[in-house]
C-alpha positions as CSV (number, residue, x, y, z in Angstrom):
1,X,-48.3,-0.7,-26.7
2,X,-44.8,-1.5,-27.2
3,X,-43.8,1.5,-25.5
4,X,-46.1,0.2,-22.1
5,X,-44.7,-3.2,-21.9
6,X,-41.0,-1.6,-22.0
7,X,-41.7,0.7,-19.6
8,X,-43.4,-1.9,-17.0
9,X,-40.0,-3.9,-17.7
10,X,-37.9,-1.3,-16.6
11,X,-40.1,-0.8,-13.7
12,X,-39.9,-4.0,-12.5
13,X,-36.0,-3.6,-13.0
14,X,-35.5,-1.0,-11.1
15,X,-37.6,-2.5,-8.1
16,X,-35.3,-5.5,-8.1
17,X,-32.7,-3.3,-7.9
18,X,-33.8,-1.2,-5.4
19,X,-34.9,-4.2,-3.0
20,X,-31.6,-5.8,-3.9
21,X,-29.3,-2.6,-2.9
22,X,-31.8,-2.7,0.5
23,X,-30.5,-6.5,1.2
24,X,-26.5,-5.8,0.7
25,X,-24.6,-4.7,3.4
26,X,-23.9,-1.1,3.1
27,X,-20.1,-0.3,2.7
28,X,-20.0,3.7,3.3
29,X,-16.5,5.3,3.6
30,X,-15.3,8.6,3.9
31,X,-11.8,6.9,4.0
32,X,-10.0,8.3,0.6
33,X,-7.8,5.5,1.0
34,X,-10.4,2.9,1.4
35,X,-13.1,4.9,-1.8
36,X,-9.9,4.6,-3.9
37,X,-8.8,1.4,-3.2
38,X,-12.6,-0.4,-3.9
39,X,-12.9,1.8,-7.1
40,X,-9.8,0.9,-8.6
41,X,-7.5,-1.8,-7.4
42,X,-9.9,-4.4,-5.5
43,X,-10.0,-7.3,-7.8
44,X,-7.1,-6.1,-9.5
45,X,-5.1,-8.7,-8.5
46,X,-1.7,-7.4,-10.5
47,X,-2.4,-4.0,-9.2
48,X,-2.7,-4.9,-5.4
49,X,0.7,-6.7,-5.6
50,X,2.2,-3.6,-7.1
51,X,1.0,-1.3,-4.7
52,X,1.9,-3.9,-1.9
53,X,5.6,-3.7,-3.5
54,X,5.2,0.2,-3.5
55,X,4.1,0.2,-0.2
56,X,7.0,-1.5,1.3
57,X,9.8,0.5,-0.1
58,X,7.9,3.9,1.1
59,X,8.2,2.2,4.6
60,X,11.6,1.4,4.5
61,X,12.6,4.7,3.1
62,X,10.1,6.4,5.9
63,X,11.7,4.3,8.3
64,X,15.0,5.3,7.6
65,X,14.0,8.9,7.6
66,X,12.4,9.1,10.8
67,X,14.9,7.3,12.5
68,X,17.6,9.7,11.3
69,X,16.0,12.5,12.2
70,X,14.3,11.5,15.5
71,X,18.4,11.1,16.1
72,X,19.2,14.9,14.7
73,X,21.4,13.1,12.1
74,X,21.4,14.6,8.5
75,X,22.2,12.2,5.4
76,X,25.7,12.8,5.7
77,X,26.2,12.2,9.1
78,X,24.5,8.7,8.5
79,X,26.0,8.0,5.7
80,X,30.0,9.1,7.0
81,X,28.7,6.1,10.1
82,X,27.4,3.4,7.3
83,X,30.9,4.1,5.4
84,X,28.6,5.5,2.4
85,X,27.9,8.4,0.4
86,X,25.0,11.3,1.7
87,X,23.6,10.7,-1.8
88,X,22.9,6.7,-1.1
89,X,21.2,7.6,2.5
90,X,19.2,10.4,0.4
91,X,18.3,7.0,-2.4
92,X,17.3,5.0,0.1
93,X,14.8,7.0,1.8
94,X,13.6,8.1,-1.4
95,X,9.9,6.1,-2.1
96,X,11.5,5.2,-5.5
97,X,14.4,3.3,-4.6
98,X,14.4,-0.2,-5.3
99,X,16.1,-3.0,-4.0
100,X,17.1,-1.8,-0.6
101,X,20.1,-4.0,0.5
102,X,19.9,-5.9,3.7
103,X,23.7,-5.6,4.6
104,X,23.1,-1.7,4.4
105,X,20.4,-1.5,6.1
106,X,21.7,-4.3,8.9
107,X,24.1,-1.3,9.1
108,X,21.6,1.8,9.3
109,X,19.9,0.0,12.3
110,X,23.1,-0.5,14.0
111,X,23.7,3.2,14.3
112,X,20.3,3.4,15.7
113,X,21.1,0.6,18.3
114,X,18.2,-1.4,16.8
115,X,18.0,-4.6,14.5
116,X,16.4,-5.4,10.9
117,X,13.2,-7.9,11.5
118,X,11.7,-9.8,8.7
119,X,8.7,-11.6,8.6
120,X,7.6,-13.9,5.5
121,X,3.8,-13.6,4.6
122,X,1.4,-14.8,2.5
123,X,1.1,-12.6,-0.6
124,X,-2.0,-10.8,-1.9
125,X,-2.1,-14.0,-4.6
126,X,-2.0,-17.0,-1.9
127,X,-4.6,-15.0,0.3
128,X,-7.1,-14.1,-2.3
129,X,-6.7,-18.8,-2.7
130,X,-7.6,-19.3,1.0
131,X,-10.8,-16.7,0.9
């Protein structure tokens, strides 16, 4: 008996479910990016700053990068027209470089012929508020 009414419980559980899961929107990805992200940093808010942090230094450093050799430069060519070492040029486009100086890299995009643009946003913190 006791073994009927648990089983008609979990019958009715799984219904609910079921019609539930039919009512959601369906959010299906082949994105790796996008999988990853929603099963392990969405509503992580700690996380998502830290990745937004990462993010931004592997731009700059890609940045960097591209621009010297789009211009056939190697580091030491760079760095010999910044006035710095082949070994800083190699730092800074390295993703694990923190703290990349704005003087310096005012420099870097004068060789290029280009300017540094900064834009302040709202973080990950102060957008999640306005949601």
């Amino acid at each position: 008996m006791a073994s009927t009414v648990l089983a008609q419980k979990l019958d009715r559980s799984v219904k609910r479910r079921s019609v539930a899961n039919r009512t959601k929107p369906t959010r299906t990805t082949t994105d790796a990016v996008t999988i990853i992200h929603r099963r392990f940093v969405e509503g992580k808010p700690e996380l998502e700053e830290y990745l937004v942090e990462e993010l931004e230094r592997v731009l700059i450093g890609n940045q960097i990068y591209d621009l010297r050799t789009k211009a056939g430069m190697t580091q030491a060519a760079l760095a010999r027209k910044v006035g710095m070492k082949a070994a800083d040029i190699d730092r800074l486009e390295n993703a694990d470089y923190e703290g990349h100086p704005l003087p310096t890299l005012r420099k870097i995009a004068a060789v290029f012929g280009m300017r540094i643009e900064l834009n302040f946003v709202p973080s990950a913190k102060e957008q999640r508020k306005v949601r």
